[in-house]
C-alpha positions as a Markdown table, in Angstrom:
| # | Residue | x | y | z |
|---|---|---|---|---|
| 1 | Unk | -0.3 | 17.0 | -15.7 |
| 2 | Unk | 2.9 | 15.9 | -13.7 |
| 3 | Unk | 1.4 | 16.0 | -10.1 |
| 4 | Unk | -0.4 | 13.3 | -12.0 |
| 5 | Unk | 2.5 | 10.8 | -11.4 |
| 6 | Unk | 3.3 | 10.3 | -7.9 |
| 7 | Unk | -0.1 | 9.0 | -7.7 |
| 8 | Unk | -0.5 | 6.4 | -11.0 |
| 9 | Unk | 3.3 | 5.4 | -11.1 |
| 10 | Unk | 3.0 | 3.0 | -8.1 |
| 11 | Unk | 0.9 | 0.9 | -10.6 |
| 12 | Unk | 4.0 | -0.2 | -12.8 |
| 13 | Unk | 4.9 | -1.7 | -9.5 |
| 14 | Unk | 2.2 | -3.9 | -8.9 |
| 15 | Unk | 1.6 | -7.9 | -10.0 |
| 16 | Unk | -1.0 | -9.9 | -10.9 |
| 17 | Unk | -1.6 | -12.2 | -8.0 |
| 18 | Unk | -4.7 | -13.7 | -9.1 |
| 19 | Unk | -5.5 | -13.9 | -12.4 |
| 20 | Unk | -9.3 | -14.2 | -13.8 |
| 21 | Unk | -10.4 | -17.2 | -15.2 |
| 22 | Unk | -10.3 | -17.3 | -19.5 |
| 23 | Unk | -6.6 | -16.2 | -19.2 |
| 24 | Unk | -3.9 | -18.9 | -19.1 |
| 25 | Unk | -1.8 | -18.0 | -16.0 |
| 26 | Unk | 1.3 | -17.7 | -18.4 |
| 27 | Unk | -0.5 | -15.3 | -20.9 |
| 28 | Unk | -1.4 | -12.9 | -18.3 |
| 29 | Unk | 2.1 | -12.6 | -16.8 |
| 30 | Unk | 3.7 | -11.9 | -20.2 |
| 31 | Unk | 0.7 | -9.8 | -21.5 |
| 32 | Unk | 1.3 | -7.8 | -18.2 |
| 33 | Unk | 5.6 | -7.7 | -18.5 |
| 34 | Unk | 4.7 | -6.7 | -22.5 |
| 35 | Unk | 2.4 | -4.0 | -21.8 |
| 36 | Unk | 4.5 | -2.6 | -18.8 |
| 37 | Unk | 7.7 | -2.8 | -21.0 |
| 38 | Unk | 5.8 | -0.9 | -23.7 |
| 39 | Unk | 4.9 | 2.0 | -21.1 |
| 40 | Unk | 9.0 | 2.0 | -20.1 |
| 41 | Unk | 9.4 | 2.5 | -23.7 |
| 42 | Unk | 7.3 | 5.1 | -24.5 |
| 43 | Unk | 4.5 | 3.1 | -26.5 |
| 44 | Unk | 1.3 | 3.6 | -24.5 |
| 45 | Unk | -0.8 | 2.5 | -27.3 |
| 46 | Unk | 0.6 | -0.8 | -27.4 |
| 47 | Unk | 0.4 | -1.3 | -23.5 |
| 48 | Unk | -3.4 | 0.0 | -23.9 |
| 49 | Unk | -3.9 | -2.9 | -26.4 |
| 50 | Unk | -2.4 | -5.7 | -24.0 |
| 51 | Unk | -4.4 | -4.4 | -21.1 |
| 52 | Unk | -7.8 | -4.3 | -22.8 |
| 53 | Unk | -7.2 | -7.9 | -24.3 |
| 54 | Unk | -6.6 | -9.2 | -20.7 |
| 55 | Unk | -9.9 | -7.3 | -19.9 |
| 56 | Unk | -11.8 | -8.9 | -22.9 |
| 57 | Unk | -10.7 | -12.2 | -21.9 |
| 58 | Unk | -12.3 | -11.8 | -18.6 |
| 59 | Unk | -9.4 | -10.6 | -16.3 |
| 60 | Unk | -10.5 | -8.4 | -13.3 |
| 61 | Unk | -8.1 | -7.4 | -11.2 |
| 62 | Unk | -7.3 | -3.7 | -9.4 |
| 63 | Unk | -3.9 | -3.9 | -10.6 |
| 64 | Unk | -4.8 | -4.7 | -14.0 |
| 65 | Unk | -7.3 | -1.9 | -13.9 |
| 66 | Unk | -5.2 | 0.4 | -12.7 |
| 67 | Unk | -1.7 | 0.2 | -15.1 |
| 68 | Unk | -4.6 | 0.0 | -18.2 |
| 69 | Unk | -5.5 | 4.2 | -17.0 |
| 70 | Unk | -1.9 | 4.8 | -16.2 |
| 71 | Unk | -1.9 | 3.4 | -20.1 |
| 72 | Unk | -4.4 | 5.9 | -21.1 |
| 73 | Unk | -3.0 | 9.0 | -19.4 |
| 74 | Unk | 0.4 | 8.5 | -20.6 |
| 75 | Unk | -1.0 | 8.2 | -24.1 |
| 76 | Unk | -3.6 | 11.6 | -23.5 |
| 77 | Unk | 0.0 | 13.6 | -22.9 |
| 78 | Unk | 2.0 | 12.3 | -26.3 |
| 79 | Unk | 1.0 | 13.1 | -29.5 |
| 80 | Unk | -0.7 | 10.4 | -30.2 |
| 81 | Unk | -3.5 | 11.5 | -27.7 |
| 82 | Unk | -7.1 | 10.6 | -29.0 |
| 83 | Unk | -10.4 | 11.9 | -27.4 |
| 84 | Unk | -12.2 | 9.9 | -24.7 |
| 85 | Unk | -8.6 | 8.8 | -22.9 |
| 86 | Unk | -8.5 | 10.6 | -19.5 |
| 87 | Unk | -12.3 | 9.2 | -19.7 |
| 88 | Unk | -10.8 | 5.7 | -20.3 |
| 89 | Unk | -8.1 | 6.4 | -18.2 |
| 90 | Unk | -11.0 | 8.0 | -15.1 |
| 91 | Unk | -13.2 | 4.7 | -16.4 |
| 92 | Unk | -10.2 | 2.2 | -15.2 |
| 93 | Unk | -9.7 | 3.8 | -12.1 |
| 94 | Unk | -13.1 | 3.9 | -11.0 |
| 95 | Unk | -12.9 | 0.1 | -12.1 |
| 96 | Unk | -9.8 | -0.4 | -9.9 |
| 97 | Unk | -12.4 | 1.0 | -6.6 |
| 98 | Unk | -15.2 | -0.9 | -7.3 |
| 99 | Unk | -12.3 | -3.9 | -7.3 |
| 100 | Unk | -10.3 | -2.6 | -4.5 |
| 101 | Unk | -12.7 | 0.1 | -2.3 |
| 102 | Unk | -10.1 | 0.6 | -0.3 |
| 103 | Unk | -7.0 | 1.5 | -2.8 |
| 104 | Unk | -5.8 | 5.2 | -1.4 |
| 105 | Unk | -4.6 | 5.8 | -4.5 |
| 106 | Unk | -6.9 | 5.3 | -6.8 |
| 107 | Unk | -9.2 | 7.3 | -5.7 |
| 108 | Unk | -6.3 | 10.3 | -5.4 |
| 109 | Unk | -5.9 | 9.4 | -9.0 |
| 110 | Unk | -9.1 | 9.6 | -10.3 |
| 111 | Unk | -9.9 | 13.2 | -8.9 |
| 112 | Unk | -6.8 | 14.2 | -10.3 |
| 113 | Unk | -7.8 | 13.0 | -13.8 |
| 114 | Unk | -11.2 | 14.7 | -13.6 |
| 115 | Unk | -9.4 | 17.3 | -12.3 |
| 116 | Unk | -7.5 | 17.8 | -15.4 |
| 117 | Unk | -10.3 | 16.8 | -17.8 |
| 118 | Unk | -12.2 | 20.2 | -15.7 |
| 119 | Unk | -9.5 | 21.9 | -16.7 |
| 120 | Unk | -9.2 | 20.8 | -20.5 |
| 121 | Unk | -13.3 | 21.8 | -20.6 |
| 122 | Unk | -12.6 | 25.1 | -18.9 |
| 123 | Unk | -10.0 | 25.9 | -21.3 |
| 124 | Unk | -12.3 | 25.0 | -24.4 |
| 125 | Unk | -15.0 | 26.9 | -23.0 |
| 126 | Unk | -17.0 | 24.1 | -22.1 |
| 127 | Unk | -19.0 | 23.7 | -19.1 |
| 128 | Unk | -18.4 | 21.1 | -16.3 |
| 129 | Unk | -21.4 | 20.3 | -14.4 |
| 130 | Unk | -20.7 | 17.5 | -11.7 |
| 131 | Unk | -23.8 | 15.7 | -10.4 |
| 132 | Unk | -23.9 | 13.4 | -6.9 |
| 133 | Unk | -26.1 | 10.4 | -7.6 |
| 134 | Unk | -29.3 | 10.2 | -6.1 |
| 135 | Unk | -30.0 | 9.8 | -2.8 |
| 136 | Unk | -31.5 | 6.6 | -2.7 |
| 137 | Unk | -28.3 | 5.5 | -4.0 |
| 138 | Unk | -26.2 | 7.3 | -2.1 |
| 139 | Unk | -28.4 | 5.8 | 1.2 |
| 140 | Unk | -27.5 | 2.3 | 0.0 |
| 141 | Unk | -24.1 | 2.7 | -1.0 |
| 142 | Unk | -23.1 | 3.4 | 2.5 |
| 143 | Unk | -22.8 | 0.3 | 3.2 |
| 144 | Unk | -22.1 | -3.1 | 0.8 |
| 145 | Unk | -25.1 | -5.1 | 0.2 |
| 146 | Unk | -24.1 | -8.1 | 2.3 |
| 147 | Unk | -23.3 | -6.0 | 5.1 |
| 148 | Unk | -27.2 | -4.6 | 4.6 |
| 149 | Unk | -27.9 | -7.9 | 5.5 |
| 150 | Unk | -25.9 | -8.7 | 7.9 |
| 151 | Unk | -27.2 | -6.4 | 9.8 |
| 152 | Unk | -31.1 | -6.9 | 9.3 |
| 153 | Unk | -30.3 | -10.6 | 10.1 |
| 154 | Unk | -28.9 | -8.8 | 13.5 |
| 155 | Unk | -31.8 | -7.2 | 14.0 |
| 156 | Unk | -34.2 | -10.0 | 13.5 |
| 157 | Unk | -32.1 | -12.0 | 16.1 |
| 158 | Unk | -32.5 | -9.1 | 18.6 |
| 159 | Unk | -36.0 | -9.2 | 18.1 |
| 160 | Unk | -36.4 | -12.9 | 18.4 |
| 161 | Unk | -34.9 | -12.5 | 21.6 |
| 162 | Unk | -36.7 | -10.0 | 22.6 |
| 163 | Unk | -40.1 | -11.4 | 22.0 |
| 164 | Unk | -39.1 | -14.7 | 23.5 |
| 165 | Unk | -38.0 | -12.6 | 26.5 |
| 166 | Unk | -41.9 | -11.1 | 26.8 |
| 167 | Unk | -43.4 | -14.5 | 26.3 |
| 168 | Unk | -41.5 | -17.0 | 28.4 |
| 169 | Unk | -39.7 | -14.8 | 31.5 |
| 170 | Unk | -42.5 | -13.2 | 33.7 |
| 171 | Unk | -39.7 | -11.0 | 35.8 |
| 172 | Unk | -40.5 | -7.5 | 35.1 |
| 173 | Unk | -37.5 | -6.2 | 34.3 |
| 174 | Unk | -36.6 | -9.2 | 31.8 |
| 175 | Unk | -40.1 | -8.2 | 30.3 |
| 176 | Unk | -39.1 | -4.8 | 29.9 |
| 177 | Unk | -35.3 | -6.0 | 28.3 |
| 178 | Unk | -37.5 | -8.1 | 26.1 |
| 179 | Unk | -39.9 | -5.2 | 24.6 |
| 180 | Unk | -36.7 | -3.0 | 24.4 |
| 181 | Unk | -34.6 | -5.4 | 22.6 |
| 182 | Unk | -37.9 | -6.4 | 20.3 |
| 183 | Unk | -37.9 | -2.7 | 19.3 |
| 184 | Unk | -35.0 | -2.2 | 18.9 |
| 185 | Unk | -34.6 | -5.1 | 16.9 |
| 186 | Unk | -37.5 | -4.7 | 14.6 |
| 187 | Unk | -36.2 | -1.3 | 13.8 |
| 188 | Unk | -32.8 | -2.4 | 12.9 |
| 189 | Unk | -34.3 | -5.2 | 10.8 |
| 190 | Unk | -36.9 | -3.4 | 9.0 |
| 191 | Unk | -34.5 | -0.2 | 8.3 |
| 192 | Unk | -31.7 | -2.8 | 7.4 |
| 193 | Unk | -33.8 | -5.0 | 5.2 |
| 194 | Unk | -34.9 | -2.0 | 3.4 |
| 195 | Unk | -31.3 | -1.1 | 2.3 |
| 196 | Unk | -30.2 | -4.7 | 1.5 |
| 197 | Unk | -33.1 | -4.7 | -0.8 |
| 198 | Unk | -32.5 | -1.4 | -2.7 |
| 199 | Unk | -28.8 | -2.1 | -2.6 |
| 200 | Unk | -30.2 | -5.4 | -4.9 |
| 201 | Unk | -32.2 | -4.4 | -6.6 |
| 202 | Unk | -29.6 | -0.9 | -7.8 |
| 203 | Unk | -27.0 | -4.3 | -8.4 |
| 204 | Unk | -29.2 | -5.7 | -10.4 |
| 205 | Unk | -31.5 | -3.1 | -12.4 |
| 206 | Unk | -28.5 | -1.2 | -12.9 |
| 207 | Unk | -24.8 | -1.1 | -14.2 |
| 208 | Unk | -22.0 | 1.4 | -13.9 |
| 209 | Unk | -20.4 | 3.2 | -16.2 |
| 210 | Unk | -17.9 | 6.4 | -17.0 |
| 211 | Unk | -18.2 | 8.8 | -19.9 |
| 212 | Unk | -15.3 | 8.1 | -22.9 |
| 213 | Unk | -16.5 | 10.9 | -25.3 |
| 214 | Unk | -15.6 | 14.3 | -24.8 |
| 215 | Unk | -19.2 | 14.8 | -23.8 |
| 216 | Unk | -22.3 | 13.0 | -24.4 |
| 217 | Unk | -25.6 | 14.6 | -25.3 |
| 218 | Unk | -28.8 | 13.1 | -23.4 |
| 219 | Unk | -31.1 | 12.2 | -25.9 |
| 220 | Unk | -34.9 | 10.6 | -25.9 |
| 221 | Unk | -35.5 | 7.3 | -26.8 |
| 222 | Unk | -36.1 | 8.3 | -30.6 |
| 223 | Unk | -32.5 | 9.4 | -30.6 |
| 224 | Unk | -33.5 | 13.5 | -30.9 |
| 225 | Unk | -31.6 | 15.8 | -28.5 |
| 226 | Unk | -33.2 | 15.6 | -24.6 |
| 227 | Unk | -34.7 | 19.0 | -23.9 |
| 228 | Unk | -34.1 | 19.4 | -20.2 |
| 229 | Unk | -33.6 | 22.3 | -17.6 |
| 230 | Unk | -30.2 | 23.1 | -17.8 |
| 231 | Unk | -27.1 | 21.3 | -19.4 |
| 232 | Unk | -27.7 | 18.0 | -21.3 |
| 233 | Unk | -24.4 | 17.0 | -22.0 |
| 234 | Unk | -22.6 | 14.9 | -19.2 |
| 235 | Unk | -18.7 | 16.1 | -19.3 |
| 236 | Unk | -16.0 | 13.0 | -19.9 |
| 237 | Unk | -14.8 | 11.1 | -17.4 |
| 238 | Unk | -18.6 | 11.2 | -14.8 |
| 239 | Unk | -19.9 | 8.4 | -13.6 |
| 240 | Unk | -23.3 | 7.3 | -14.8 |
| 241 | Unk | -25.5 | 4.3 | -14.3 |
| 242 | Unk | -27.0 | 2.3 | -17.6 |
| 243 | Unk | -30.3 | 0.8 | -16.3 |
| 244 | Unk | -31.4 | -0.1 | -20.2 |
| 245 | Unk | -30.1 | -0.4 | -23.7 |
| 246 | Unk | -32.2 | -0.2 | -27.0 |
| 247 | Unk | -30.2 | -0.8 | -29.8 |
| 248 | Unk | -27.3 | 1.4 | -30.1 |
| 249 | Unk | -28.7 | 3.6 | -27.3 |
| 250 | Unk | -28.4 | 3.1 | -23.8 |
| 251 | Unk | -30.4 | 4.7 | -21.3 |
| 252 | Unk | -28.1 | 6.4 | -18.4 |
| 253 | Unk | -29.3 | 7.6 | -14.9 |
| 254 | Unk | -27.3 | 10.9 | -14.2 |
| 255 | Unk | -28.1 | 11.4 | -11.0 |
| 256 | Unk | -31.9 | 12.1 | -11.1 |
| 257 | Unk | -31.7 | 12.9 | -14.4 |
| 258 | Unk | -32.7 | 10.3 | -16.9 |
| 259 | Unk | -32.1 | 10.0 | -20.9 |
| 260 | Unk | -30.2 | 7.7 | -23.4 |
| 261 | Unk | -26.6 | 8.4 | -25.2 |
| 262 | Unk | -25.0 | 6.4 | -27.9 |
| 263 | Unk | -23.8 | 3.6 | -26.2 |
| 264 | Unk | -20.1 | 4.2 | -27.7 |
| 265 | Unk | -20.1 | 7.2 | -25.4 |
| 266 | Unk | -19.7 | 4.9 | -22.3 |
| 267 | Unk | -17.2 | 2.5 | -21.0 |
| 268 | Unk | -19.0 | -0.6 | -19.2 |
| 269 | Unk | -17.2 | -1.0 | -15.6 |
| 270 | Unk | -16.8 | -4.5 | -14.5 |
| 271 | Unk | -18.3 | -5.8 | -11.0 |
């Protein structure tokens, strides 16, 4: 997996500019010069350990995020690879762009990783089904959620003007600007609006998450395999959505598929 590297090496570059809150400045800087010096020297388990005790102490940060899957793919090439760490390692990255939308790299990285975690499946004989999320969510995620809004409260200022252009102006043609700006207005609004609110209500129904296990069987909520139409087992490394939990089962949305996995199975992403 060396075409792997051009992309993830420029991580060992990068510094912690603003470290999260429940880390002492001073830990996080040598918790992030101990686990890059581990990855120099050929210990990525002991980098991986620094990383995910800056992330349990709270610190979010793209650069953090994205050294921690450098972490994990370095480790799935020794031989001290263990299952679930390109899914780890696709988990961070996806982390890193919910972080940093706009990091280039991370998102080369992360289809190389699934990339190579196809490959590792095909090779076993296992199959890879990739599924697009729905398309409600796919609608909202167009846009952010505050920018949902800033447009609807466009909208509703267009048709504010509009109307008071139709009530107060008596000139035709400003009457006629007035009922075209109102409709337009309304429409913006209304269609914006909409969004804002499903892009909400997804933010806060819902949580993110990436596959760790090798593969993780859809069950029902007694825990007994999901019969369904066609595969049942999301492949390591895909992006699901937890919208419950039930003991030690949470219940993913795979794109319009529903069901519950052992919660182990999943790695959490942060907002």
């Amino acid at each position: 997996m060396k075409h792997l590297w051009p992309a993830l090496a420029l991580g060992l570059l990068c510094s912690l500019a603003n470290p999260a809150a429940g880390v002492e400045p001073g830990s996080v800087e040598a918790y992030f010069r101990d686990a890059n010096a581990a990855l120099d020297r050929g210990a990525p388990s002991e980098a991986i350990d620094l990383y995910e005790l800056m992330a349990d102490n709270g610190l979010k940060h793209p650069d953090a995020s994205f050294n921690r899957a450098i972490a994990y793919v370095r480790r799935a090439e020794s031989k001290q690879a263990r299952p679930g760490d390109l899914g780890r390692a696709a988990g961070a990255l996806s982390e890193t762009l919910m972080l940093r939308p706009d990091d280039t790299e991370a998102a080369d990285a992360l289809r190389l990783v699934r990339e190579e975690i196809g490959r590792r499946r095909a090779r076993e004989g296992a199959e890879q089904v990739i599924v697009s999320p729905s398309l409600a969510r796919s609608a909202v995620a167009i846009l952010e959620e505050n920018t949902w809004a800033i447009l609807a409260g466009l909208g509703s200022a267009l048709l504010t003007t509009g109307l008071a252009l139709r009530l107060w102006w008596q000139r035709a043609s400003a009457r006629l600007s007035g009922g075209v700006l109102a409709l337009l207005g309304g429409c913006v609004f209304v269609v914006c609006a909409a969004f804002a609110g499903g892009a909400r209500y997804f933010r806060m129904t819902s949580r993110p998450a990436v596959v760790v296990a090798s593969e993780a069987r859809l069950l029902d909520e007694t825990g007994k395999p999901k019969p369904i139409r066609g595969t049942n087992a999301v492949a390591e490394g895909e992006s699901v959505y937890v919208v419950a939990e039930r003991g030690a089962l949470a219940k993913i949305e795979w794109g319009t598929t529903e069901g519950y996995v052992n919660r182990s199975q999943l790695m959490l992403l942060s907002r």
